[in-house]
C-alpha positions in Angstrom: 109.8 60.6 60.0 110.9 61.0 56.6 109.7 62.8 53.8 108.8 59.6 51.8 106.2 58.2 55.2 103.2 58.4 55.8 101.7 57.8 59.8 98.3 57.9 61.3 99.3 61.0 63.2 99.7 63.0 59.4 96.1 61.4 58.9 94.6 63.0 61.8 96.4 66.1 61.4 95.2 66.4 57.5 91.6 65.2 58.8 91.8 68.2 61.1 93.2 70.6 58.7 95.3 70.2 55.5 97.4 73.1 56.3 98.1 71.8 59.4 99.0 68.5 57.9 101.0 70.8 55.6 103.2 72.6 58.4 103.3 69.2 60.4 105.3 68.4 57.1 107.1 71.6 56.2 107.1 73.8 58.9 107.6 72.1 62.1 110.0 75.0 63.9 106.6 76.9 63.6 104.7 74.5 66.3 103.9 76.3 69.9 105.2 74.4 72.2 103.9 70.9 73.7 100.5 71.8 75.3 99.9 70.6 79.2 97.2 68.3 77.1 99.5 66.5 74.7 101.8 65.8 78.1 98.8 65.1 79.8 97.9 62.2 77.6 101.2 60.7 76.8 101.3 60.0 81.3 98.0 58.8 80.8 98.5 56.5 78.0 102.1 55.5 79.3 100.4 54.5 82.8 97.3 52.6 81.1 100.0 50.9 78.5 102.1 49.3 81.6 97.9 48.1 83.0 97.3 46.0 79.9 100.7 45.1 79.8 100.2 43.3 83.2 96.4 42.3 82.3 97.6 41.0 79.0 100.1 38.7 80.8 98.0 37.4 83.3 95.3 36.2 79.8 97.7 35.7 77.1 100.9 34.6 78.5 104.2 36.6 77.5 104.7 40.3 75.9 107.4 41.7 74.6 107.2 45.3 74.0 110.1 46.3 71.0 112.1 49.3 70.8 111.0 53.1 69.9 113.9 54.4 68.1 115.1 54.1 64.7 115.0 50.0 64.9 111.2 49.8 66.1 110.1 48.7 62.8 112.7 45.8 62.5 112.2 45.1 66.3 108.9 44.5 66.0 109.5 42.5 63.0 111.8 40.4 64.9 109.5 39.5 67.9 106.8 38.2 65.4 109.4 36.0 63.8 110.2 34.8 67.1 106.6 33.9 68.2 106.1 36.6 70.5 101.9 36.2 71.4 101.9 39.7 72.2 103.8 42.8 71.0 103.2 45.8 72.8 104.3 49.7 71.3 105.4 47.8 68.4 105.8 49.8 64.8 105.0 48.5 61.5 105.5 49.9 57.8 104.5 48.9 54.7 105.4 50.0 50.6 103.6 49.8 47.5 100.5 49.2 49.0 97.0 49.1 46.6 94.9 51.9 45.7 95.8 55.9 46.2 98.3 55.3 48.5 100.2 52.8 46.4 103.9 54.6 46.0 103.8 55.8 49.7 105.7 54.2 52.7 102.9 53.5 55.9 104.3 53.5 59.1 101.8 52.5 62.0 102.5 52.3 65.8 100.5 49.4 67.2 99.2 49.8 70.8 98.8 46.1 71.0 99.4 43.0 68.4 98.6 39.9 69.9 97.7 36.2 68.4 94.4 35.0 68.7 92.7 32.1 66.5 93.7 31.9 63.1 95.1 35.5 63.3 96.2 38.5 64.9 93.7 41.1 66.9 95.0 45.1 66.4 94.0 46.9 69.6 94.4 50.1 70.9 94.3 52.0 74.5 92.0 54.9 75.1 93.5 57.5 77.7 89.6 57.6 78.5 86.0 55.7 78.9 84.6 54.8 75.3 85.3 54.9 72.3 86.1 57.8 69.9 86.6 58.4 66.2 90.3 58.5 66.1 90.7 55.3 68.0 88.9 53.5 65.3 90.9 55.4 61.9 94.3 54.0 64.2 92.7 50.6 64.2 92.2 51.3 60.6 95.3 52.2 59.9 96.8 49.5 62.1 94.8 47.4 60.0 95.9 48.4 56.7 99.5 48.2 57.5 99.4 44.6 59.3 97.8 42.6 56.9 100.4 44.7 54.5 102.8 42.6 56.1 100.6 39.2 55.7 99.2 39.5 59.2 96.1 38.5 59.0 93.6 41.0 61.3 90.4 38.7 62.7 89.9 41.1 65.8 90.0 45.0 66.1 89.0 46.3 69.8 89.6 49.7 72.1 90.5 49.3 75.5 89.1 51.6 77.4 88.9 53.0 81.4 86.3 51.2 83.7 85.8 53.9 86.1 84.6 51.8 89.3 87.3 50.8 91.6 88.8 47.3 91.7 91.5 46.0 94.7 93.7 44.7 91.7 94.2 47.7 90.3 92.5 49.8 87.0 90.0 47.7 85.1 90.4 47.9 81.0 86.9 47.0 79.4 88.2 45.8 75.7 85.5 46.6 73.5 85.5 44.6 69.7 84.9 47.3 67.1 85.7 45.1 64.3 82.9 46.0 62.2 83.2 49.9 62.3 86.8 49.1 61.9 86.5 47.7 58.6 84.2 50.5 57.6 86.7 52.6 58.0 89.2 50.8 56.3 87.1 51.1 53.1 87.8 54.8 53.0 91.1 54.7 54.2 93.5 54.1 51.2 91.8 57.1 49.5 91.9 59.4 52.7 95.9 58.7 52.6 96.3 59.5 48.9 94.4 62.9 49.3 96.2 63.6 51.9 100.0 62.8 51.1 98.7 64.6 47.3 98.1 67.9 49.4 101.5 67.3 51.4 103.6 66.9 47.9 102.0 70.4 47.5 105.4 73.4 47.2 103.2 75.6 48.9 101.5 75.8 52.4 97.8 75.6 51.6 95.3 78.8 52.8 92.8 76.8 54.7 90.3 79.8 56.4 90.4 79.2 60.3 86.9 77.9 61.9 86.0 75.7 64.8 87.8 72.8 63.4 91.0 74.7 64.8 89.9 73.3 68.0 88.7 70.2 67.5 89.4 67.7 68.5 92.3 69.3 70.0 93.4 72.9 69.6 95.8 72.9 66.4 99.4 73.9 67.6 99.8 76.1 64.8 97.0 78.0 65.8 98.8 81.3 66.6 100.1 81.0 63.4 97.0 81.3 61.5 95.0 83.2 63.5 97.7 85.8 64.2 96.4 88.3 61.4 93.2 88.7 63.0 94.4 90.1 66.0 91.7 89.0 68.2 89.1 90.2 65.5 88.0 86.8 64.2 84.3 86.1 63.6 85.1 82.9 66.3 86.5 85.2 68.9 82.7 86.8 69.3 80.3 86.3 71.8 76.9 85.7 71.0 76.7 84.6 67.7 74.8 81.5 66.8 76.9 78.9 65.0 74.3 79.2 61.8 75.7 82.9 61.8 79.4 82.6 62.2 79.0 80.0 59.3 77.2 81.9 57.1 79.3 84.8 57.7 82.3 82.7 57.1 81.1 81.3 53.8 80.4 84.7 52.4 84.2 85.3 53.1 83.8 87.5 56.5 86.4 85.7 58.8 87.7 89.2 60.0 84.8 91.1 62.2 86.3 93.9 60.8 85.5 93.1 57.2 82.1 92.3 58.0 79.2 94.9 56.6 77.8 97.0 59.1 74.0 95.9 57.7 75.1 92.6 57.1 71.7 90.4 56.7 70.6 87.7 58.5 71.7 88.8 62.0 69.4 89.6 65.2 70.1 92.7 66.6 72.3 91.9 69.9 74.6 89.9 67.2 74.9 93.6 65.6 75.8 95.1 68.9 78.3 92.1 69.6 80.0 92.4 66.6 80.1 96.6 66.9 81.5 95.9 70.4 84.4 93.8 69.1 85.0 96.1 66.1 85.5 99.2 68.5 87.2 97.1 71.5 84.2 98.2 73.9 83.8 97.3 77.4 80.2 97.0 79.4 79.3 96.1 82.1 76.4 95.5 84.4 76.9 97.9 86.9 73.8 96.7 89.4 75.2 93.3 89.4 78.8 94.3 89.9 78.0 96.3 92.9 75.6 93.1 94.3 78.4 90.6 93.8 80.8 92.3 95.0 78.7 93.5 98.6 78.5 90.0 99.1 82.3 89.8 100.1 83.1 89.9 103.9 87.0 90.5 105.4 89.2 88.9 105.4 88.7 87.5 102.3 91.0 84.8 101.2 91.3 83.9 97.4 92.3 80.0 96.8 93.6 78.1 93.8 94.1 74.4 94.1 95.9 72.3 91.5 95.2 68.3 91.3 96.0 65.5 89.3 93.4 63.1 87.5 95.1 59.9 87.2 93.9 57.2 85.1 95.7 54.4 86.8 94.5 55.0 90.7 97.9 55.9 92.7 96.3 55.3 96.1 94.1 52.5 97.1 90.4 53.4 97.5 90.4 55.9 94.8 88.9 55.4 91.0 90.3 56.6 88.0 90.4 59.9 86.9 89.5 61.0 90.8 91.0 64.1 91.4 93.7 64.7 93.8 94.8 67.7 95.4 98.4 67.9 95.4 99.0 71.7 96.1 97.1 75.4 96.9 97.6 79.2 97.2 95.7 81.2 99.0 95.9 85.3 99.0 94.7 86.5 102.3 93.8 89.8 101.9 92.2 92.3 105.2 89.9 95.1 105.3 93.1 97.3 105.1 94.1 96.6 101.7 96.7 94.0 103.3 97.6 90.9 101.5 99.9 87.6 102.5 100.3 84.7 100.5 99.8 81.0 102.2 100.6 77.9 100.5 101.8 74.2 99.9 103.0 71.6 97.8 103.3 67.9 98.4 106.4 66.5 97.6 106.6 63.0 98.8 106.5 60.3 96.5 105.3 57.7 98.6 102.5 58.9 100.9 98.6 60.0 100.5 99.2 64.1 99.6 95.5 65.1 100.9 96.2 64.4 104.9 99.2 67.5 105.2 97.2 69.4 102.4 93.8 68.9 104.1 95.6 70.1 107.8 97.4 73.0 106.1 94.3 74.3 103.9 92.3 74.5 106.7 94.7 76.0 108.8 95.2 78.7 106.2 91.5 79.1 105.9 90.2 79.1 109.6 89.7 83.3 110.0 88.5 83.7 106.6 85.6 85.3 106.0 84.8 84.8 102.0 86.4 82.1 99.8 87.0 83.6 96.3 87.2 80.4 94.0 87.4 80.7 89.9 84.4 77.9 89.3 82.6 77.3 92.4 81.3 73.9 91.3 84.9 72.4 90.5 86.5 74.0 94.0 83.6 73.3 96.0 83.7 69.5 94.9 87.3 69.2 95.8 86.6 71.1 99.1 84.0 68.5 99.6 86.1 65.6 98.7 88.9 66.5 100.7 86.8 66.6 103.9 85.7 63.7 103.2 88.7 61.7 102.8 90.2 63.8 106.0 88.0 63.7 108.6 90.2 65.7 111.0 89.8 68.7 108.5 86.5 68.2 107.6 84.2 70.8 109.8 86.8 73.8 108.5 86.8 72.4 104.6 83.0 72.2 104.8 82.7 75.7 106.4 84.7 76.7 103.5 82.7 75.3 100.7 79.7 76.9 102.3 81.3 80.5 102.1 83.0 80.1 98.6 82.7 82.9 96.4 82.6 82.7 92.6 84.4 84.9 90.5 83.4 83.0 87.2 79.8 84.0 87.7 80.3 87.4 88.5 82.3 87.8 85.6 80.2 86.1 83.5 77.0 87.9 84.5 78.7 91.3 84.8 80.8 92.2 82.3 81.1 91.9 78.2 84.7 92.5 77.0 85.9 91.3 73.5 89.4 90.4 74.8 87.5 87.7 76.8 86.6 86.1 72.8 84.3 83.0 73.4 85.9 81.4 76.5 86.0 82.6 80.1 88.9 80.8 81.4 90.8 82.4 84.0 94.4 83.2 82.0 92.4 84.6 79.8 90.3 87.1 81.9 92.9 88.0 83.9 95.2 88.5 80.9 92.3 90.8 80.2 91.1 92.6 83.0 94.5 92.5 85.0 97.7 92.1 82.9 101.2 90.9 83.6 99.7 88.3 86.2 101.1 85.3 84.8 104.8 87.2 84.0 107.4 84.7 84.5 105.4 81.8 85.1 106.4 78.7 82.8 103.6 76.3 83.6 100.8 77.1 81.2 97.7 75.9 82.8 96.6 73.1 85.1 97.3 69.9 83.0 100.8 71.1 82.6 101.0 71.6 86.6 100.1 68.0 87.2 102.5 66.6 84.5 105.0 68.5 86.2 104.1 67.2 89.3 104.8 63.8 88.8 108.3 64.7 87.2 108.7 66.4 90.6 107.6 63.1 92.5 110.3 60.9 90.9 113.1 64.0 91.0 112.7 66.1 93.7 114.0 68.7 91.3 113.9 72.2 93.2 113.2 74.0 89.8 110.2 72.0 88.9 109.0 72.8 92.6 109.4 76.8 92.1 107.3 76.7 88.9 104.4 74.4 90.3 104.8 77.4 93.4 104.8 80.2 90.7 102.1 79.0 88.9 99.5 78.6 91.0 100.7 81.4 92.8 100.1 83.4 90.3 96.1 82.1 89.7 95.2 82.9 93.5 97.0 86.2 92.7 95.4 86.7 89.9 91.8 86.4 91.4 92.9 89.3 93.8 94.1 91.4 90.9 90.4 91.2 88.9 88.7 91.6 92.3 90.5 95.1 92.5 89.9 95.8 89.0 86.1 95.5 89.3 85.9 96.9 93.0 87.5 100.1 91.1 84.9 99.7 88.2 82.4 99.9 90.9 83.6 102.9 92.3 83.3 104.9 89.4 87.0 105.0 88.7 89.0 106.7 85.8 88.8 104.7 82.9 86.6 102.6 84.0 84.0 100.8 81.2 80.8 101.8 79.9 77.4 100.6 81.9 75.2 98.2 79.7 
């Protein structure tokens, strides 16, 4: 994209955050890396683009779907010259048009453009169930652009995931949002000139950082601007009420460490909370550290499980966005202090994964006494699931469900540490409490397992197969490595944190 265009995607970003918007702009090279998210949705859309490409030909005849490169634009052009009563992926831009964004080239990428009476219908595909904001400022946008062109919009609609199963195949419920579409469309031309006035801008704004870093997606310049803070933010605290990180905030207190030690307006375990962060402090429950962890009976194996979530069903019988297990680890560790690592990965493209996984999981699982899982209610569901579908399995997977352990709820109940911020996902604890337990792992978390999964499907690439291993791996390792760090706590051990 040149400097000179303007897309829906620079509209969201500057909805988000205008210095995000800015650094889209300016700064790309400073981006982190694709998240396992962005990937995740791009399959997802791809796969639910090629099921209303064959839906759309069974009701409306021919498609044509134009090129992405530098010629989208003209393609697209092209197959509406030609008659085309569908154009899928196509791209249009527009100049000069009305308003504040008059002076300001629009270019739009169009799900779907197909003819209906007396007009054209803009629709777009949701990588999920129902309707959300965004989808209806890209119809907007859509909108604006099309009739641009002299395209005529009668119809705006989403098409979004029916969940139940159906013999043909995913099920797209198109849903007509023409009327909040041309709400939005109202507001639109003055939305883009605000925003591409703030992008002309020589220098990169100094929007404060707040909750809107993460929403609706985590911004990917987020280490840049929240680097400063050093894990000292006023949205890295637990146990503050929204009301008080945003009063805190507007009185110019982002940094905990800025913040008056009689600051007003704050209950007293938000004092403590934000005294803890200041001075890095560690408690813990002591009493429930030592109950949890008494619970644990040898041999005591420690499972991750990766899965995919696949919008467009791969195997018949199963509904979208059912989770498949594709691959495990589990740490087996004795009474001795002895550990040896089990696992699998499927890696043929053509069959039902959960059969060999089913026989081997419960193989690796038969002498075990406790099941440490991170989450009970997500591993215990798949453990469930997976008996289900493999009856041969079952009596051992179900056994195994019954004696899972959960390491989330200790932690949660146990232990207060301000490098655990707000969240309590597992890299993050155990980059906490045990680090160096993801070294040399590329995968960054699950979503980017099971995008990497399907590349391995339609490759076989050994590299892609030693990172899924690595990576999840490393998690059941990882739940090993915090185990040890609190059975140590609970000994009384050097170092160890003060009790609550």
């Amino acid at each position: 994209m040149t400097r000179q265009e303007f897309s829906e995607e620079a509209l969201e970003a500057w909805l988000q955050c205008e210095r995000r918007a800015w650094l889209e702009r300016h700064r790309p090279e400073s981006r982190s890396t694709e998240s396992g998210l962005e990937r995740y949705l791009r399959e997802q859309h791809a796969d639910l683009g090629r099921a209303y490409r064959h839906q759309l030909i069974r009701t409306a005849g021919s498609t044509v779907t134009p090129s992405t490169g530098t010629g989208a634009a003209a393609d697209t052009v092209r197959a509406l010259r030609d008659g085309a009563a569908a154009v899928l992926d196509g791209t249009l831009t527009a100049e000069g048009v009305g308003g504040a964004s008059a002076g300001m080239r629009l270019r739009a990428r169009l799900d779907v453009l197909r003819r209906v009476r007396e007009g054209w219908a803009v629709e777009t595909i949701a990588a999920g169930t129902r309707v959300r904001p965004h989808h209806i400022r890209r119809l907007a946008f859509g909108r604006l652009v099309a009739e641009a062109n002299g395209l005529p919009v009668r119809r705006s609609a989403v098409a979004c995931v029916v969940r139940a199963p159906s013999p043909d195949g995913p099920r797209l419920r198109v849903q007509d949002v023409s009327a909040v579409t041309a709400d939005a469309l109202r507001r639109l031309p003055a939305r883009i000139g605000a925003a591409g006035a703030s992008l002309r801008a020589a220098r990169e704004p100094r929007t404060a950082i707040g909750p809107h870093c993460h929403r609706p997606r985590t911004c990917p310049f987020l280490s840049r601007c929240w680097a400063p803070y050093d894990g000292h933010s006023i949205f890295e605290v637990p146990g503050l009420r929204s009301d008080t990180r945003r009063a805190l905030r507007g009185a110019g207190w982002s940094d905990v460490r800025r913040v008056p030690r009689r600051a007003p307006g704050l209950e007293p375990a938000e004092h403590h909370a934000l005294n803890d962060t200041r001075a890095d402090r560690v408690r813990v429950d002591f009493g429930a550290l030592h109950t949890g962890l008494a619970e644990l009976s040898f041999p005591v194996a420690y499972l991750d499980m990766e899965f995919a979530t696949p919008a467009v069903p791969w195997l018949p019988g199963t509904n979208p966005f059912q989770p498949l297990p594709f691959q495990f680890s589990v740490h087996l560790e004795d009474a001795e202090g002895g550990v040896h690592n089990l696992s699998f990965l499927h890696r043929e493209a053509a069959r039902d994964p959960r059969p060999a996984l089913a026989g081997a999981l419960a193989e690796a699982l038969a002498g075990a006494g406790s099941i440490v899982v991170y989450d009970a209610s997500a591993e215990t569901l798949l453990l469930t699931e997976l008996a289900r579908a493999v009856p041969t399995a079952a009596a051992t997977l179900r056994s195994a469900a019954e004696r899972s352990w959960d390491l989330l709820a200790l932690v949660r109940s146990a232990i207060r540490h301000p490098g655990f911020g707000t969240g309590w996902g597992l890299k993050r604890v155990a980059a906490t409490l045990a680090p160096g337990s993801y070294e040399n792992v590329e995968l960054a978390d699950g979503l980017a397992a099971q995008t990497a999964w399907r590349q391995l499907l339609r490759s076989e690439d050994a590299g892609l197969a030693a990172r899924l291993r690595r990576y999840c791996e490393a998690d059941s390792r990882a739940l090993l490595r915090i185990v040890r760090v609190l059975r140590h706590w609970a000994a009384g051990g050097s170092g160890g944190p003060a009790g609550i």
